[in-house]
Legacy VTK file of the C-alpha trace (Angstrom):
# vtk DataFile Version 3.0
C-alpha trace
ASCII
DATASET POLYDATA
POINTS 394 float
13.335 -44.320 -7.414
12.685 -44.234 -11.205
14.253 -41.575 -13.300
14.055 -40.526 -17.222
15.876 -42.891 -19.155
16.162 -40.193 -22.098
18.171 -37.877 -19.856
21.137 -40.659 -18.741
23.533 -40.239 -21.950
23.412 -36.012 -21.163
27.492 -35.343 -19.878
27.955 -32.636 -16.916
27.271 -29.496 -17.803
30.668 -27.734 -19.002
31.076 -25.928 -16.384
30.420 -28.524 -14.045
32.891 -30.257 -15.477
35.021 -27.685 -15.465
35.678 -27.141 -12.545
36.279 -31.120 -11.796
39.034 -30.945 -14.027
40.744 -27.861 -12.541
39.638 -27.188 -8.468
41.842 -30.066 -7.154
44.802 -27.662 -8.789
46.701 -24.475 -7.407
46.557 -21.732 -10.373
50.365 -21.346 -11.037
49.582 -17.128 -11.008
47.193 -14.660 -10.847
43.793 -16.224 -11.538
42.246 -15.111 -14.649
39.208 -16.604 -15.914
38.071 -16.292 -19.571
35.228 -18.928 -19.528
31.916 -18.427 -19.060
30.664 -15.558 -21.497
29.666 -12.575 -19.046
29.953 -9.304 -20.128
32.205 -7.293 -17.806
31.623 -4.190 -19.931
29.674 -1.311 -18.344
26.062 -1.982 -17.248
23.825 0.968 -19.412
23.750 4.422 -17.199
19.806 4.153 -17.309
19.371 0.648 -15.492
19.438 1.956 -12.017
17.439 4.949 -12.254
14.390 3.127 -14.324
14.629 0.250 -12.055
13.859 2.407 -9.103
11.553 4.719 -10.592
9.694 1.228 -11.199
9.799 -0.573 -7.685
6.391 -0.576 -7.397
6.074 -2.630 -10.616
6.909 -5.479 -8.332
3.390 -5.116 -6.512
2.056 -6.502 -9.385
1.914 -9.609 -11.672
3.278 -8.763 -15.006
1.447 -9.021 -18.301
2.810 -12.988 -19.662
3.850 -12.117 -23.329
5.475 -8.859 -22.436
4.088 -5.308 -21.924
2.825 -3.497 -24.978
5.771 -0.349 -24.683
8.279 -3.101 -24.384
6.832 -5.145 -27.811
6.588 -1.733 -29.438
10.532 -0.910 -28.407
11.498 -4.717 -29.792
9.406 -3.852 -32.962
10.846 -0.605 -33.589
14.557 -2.249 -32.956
14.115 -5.008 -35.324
12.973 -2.977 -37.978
15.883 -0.099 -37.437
18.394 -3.460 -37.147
16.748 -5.602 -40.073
14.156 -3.560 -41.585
11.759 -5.907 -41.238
8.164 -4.896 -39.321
6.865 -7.728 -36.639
3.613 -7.370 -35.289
3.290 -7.614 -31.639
1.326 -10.670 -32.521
4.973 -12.539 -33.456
6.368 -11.773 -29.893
7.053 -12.919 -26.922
9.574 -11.369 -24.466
11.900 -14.397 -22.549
13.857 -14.658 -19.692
16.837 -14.794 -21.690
17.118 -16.647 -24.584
17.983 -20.118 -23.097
14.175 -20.062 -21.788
13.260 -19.911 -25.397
15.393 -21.894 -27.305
14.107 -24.762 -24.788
10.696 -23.688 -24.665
10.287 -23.432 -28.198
11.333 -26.777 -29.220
8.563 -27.847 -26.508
6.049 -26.024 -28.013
6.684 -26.554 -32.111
8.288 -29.679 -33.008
6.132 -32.610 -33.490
6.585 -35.799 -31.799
6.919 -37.762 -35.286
7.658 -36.596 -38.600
6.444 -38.389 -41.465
5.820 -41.493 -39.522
9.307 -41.944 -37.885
10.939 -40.471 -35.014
12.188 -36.603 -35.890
14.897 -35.337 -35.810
16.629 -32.407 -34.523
19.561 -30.636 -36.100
22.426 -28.387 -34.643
25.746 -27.695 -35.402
28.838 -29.145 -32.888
29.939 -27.685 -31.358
27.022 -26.136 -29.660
25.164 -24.107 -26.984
24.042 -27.308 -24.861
20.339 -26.360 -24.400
19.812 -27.524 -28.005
20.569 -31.181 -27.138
18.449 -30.905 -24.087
15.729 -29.538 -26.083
15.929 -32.591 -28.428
16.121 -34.987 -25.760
12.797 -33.646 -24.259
10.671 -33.487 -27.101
11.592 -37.192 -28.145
13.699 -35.700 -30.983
16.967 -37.942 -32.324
19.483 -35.059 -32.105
21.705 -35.161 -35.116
25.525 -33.211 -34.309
26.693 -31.420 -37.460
30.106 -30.949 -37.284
31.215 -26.774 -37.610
34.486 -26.933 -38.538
37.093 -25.095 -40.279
36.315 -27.662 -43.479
32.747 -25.825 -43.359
33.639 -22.101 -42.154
32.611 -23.351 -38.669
29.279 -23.240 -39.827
27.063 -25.922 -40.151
26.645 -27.760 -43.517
23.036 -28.934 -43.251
22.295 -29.237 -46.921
25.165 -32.271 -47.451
22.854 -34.623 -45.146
21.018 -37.704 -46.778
17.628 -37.228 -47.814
16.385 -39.658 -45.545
17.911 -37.936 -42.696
16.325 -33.993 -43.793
12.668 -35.877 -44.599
12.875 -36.321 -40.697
14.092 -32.943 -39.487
11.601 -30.837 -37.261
14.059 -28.096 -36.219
17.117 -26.722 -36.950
19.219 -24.529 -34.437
21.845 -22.367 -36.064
23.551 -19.365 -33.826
25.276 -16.646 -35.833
27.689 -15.203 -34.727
28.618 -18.816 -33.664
29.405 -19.681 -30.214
31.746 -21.011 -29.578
33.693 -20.261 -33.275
32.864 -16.466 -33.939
31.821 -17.551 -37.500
28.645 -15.336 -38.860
26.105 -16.592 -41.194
26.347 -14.872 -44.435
22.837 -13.698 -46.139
23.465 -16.492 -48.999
23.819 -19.471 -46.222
21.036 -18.484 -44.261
19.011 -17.969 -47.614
19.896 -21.845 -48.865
18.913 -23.262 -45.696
15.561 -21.466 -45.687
14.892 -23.364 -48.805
16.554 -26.593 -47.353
13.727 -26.023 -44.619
10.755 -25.114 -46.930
11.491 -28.304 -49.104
11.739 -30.594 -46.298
9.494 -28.821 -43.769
11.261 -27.914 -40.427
11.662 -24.577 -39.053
14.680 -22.899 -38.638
15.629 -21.408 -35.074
17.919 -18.798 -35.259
20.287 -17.853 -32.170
21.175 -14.337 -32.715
22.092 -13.523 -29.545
25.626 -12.428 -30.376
24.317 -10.170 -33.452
25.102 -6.618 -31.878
29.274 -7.986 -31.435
30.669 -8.092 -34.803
34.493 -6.982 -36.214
33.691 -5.374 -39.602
30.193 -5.561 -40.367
26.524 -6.277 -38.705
25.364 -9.594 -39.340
22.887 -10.745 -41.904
19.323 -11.880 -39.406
17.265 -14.925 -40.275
13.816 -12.734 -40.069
15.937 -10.144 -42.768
16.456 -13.393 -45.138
13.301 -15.060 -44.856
11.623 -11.157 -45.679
13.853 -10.975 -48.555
13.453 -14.060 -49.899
9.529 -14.382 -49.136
9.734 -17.328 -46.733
6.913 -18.627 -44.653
7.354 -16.474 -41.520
5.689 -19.832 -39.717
9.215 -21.265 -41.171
11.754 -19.188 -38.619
11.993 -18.541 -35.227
14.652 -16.188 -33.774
16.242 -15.202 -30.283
17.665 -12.230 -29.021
18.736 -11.190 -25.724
20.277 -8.072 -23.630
22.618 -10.102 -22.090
25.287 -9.341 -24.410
24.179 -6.590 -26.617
23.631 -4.467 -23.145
25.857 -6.013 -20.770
22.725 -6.792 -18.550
23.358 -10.725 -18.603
21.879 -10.256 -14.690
18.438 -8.665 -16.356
17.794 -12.052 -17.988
15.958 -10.493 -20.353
15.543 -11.309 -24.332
12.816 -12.104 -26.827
11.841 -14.558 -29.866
9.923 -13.414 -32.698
8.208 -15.839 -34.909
4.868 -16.313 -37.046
1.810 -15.818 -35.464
0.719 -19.224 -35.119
4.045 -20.204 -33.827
3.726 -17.706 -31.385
0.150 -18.671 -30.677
1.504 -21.950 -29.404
4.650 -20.576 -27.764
2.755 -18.101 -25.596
0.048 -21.062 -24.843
3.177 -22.591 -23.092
4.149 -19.782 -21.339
1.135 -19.191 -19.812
1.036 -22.947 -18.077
4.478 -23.492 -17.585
6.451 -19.714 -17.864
7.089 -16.729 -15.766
7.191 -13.779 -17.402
9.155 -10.741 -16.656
8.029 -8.559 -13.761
7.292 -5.090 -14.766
10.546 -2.830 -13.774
12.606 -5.396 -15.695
10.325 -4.988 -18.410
10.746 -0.995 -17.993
14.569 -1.489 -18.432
14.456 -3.367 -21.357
12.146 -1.050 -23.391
14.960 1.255 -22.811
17.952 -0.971 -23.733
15.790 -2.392 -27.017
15.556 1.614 -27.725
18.892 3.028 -27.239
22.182 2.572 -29.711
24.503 4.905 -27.929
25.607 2.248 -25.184
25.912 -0.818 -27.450
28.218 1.323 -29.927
29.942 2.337 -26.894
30.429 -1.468 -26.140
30.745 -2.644 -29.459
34.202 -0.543 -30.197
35.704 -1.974 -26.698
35.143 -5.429 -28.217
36.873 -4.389 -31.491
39.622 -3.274 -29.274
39.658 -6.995 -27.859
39.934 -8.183 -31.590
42.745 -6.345 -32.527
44.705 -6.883 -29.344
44.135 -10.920 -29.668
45.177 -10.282 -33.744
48.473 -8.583 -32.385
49.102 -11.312 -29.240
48.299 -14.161 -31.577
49.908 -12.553 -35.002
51.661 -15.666 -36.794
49.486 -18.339 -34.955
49.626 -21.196 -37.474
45.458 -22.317 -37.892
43.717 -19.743 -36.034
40.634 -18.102 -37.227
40.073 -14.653 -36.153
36.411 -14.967 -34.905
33.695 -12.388 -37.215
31.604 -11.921 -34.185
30.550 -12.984 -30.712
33.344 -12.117 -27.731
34.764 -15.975 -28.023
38.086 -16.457 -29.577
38.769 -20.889 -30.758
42.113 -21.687 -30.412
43.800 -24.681 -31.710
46.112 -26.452 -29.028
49.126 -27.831 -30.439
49.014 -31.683 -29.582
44.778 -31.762 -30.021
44.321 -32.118 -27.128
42.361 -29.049 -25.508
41.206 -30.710 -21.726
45.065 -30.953 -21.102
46.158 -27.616 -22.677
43.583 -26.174 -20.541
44.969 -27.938 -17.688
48.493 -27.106 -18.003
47.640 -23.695 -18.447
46.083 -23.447 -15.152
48.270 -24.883 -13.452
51.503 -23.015 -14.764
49.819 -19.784 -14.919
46.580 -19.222 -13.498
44.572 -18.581 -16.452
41.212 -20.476 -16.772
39.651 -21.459 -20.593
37.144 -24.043 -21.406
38.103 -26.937 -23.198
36.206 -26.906 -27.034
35.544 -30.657 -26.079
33.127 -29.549 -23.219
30.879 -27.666 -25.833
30.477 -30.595 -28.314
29.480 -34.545 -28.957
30.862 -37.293 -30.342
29.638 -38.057 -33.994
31.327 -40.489 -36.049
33.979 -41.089 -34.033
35.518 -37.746 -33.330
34.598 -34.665 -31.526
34.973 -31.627 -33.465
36.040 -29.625 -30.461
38.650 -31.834 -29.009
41.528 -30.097 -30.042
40.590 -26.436 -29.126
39.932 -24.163 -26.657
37.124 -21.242 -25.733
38.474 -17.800 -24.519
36.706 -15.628 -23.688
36.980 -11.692 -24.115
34.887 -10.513 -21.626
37.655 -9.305 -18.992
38.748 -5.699 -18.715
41.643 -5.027 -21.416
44.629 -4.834 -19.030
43.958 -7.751 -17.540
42.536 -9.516 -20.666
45.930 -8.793 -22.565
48.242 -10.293 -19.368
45.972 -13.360 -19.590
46.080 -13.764 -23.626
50.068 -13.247 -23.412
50.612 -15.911 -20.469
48.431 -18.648 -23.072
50.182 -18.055 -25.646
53.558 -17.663 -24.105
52.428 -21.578 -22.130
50.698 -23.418 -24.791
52.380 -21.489 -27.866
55.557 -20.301 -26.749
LINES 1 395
394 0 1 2 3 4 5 6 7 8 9 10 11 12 13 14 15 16 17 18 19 20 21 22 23 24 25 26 27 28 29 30 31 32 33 34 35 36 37 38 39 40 41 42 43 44 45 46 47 48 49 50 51 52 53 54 55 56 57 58 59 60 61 62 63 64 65 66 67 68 69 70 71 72 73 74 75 76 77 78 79 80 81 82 83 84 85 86 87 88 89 90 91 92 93 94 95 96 97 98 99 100 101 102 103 104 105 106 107 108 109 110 111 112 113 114 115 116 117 118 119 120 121 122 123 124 125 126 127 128 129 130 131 132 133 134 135 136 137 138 139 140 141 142 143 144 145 146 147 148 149 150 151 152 153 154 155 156 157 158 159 160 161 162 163 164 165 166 167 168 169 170 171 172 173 174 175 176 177 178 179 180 181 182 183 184 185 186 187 188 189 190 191 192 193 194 195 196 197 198 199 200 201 202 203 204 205 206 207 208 209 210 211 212 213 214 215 216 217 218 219 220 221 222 223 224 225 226 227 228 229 230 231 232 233 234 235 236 237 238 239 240 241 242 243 244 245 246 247 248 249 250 251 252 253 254 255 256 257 258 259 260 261 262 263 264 265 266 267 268 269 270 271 272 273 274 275 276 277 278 279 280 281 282 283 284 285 286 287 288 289 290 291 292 293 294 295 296 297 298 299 300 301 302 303 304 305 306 307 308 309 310 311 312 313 314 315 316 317 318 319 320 321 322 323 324 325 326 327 328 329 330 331 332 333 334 335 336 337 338 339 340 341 342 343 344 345 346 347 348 349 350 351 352 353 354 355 356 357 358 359 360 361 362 363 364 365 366 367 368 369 370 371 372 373 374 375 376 377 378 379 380 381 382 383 384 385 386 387 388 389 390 391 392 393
């Protein structure tokens, strides 16, 4: 049987992968995993109650773009967050913002771009569903290195002519994931030029904005508003999975201009499912309430200042600005056998950096770190944080 060709050069999955590199091993101690980015924090007090108040909700099929009291709650929260106001016209609630980011792609970029094959940009290392994305629409994805050279962020304007005459989309997620570097307002407002001269939208994964150390991060929709951008120019992603420890809800939205939108909810109503009605119910109430995510957001400042006091002296590290993700350098460069070794001498699971990026001239940007995660309770978060560095850095 035939298969796509344009799918065959796509590696496993990381955490495929993961776990071929590390299940033929014992843990050498208590297993700790600080992987895969799950929020362990509380689950809002509300969830339970609105969900059953709803049940009947699922008797019923659910309106596609999203319910008008949940589009009025993600109206009113971007324009408390941003001050920005977006019609209900530029929404669409998503199940969770991988949905989106794919769907989007799908449903905006063009199969050519001035004649030649587009292109698609996105920093490396990167949340994989951007490569996938590329690799559907028949989009050359282009890997960007994010590196400490570049204050992990991507540096988009330093590519040739030639190469940004071709660009469709950009993907840019701030806070970064895996690096915790945010997007200041002067970045994001350059590369909303970058993409009005050469004509390619930006999409903008904020869906670590609400985890921050010292101050909220600067949106794309805030820029483009301040700067009087095209809002056809920017599309951008949120979710509840982080901001209100409901990654089970999968529940998030994109906002966008309202012919984007036009086209994105023409796709979801061939090829999407929306959200049925009591998860809907639930997230009008997380989009509308700040008291949980402040609760959430000081235990994750906690985590900061514990990894700043376990790590203090670390030669390289970068304390991350946002996101729950700290990127640790490994000594010898080489993060798939740090990673490894630490399992296997102490239990504690990571992700090797390599796992979350591509080759691209000859190196891969994420070869010699790690991705730790700070989603564990404290206690046991600390104990796992002091047997890596006590292993790796010891």
């Amino acid at each position: 049987m035939n298969y796509p060709e344009r799918f065959a050069n796509l590696p496993d999955y990381a955490f495929p992968r993961l776990r071929k590199l590390l299940d033929s091993h014992q843990p050498g101690g208590e297993a700790i995993a600080m992987t895969i980015g799950e929020p362990r924090h509380p689950m809002p007090d509300f969830v339970g109650p609105i969900l059953a108040a709803n049940l009947d909700g699922f008797s019923v099929y659910p309106p596609n773009d999203g319910a008008p009291e949940l589009l009025s709650a993600i109206s009113g929260w971007i324009a408390r967050r941003y001050g920005v106001d977006v019609a209900h016209d530029r929404l669409m609630v998503l199940n969770g913002t991988r949905e989106g980011l794919f769907n989007a792609a799908v449903a905006l970029a063009p199969e050519t771009k001035n004649g030649k094959k587009p292109v698609i940009l996105m920093p490396n290392p990167f949340y994989q569903v951007y490569a996938v994305a590329a690799v559907t629409v028949g989009a050359e994805p282009i890997y960007v290195p994010a590196t400490a050279e570049t204050g992990f962020l991507p540096d988009y304007e330093s590519l040739p002519a030639e190469v940004l005459e071709r660009v469709t989309v950009a993907y840019l997620c701030s806070p970064a994931n895996p690096q915790g570097a945010i997007a200041p307002a002067d970045y994001l407002a350059r590369l909303l030029a970058l993409a009005e001269k050469y004509d390619f939208r930006l999409f903008a994964d904020e869906c670590y904005s609400e985890i921050w150390r010292d101050a909220p991060p600067p949106g794309a929709l805030q820029v483009a508003a301040a700067n009087g951008i095209d809002p056809e120019r920017v599309a951008v992603f949120h979710s509840l999975s982080k901001r209100s420890n409901l990654p089970g809800l999968r529940s998030g939205f994109v906002a966008a201009g309202p012919q984007s939108m036009a086209r994105i909810r023409q796709l979801r109503a061939f090829a999407g499912a929306p959200l049925p009605l009591p998860i809907q119910k639930v997230s009008a109430a997380a989009w509308s309430d700040e008291a949980h995510v402040q609760q959430s957001l000081a235990m994750y400042q906690a985590k900061f200042a514990m990894a700043d006091r376990v790590f203090s002296g670390l030669h390289n590290r970068v304390a991350p600005e946002g996101g729950f993700f700290l990127w640790l350098p490994v000594p010898d460069g080489n993060g798939e056998g740090a990673a490894l070794k630490l399992w296997k001498e102490t239990g504690v699971r990571v992700l090797p950096g390599a796992y979350l990026s591509r080759d691209a001239g000859g190196q891969n940007p994420g070869a010699g770190y790690l991705r730790v995660a700070l989603v564990a309770p404290q206690d046991e978060l600390e104990r796992g944080l002091i047997r890596l560095r006590d292993c790796l850095y010891g």
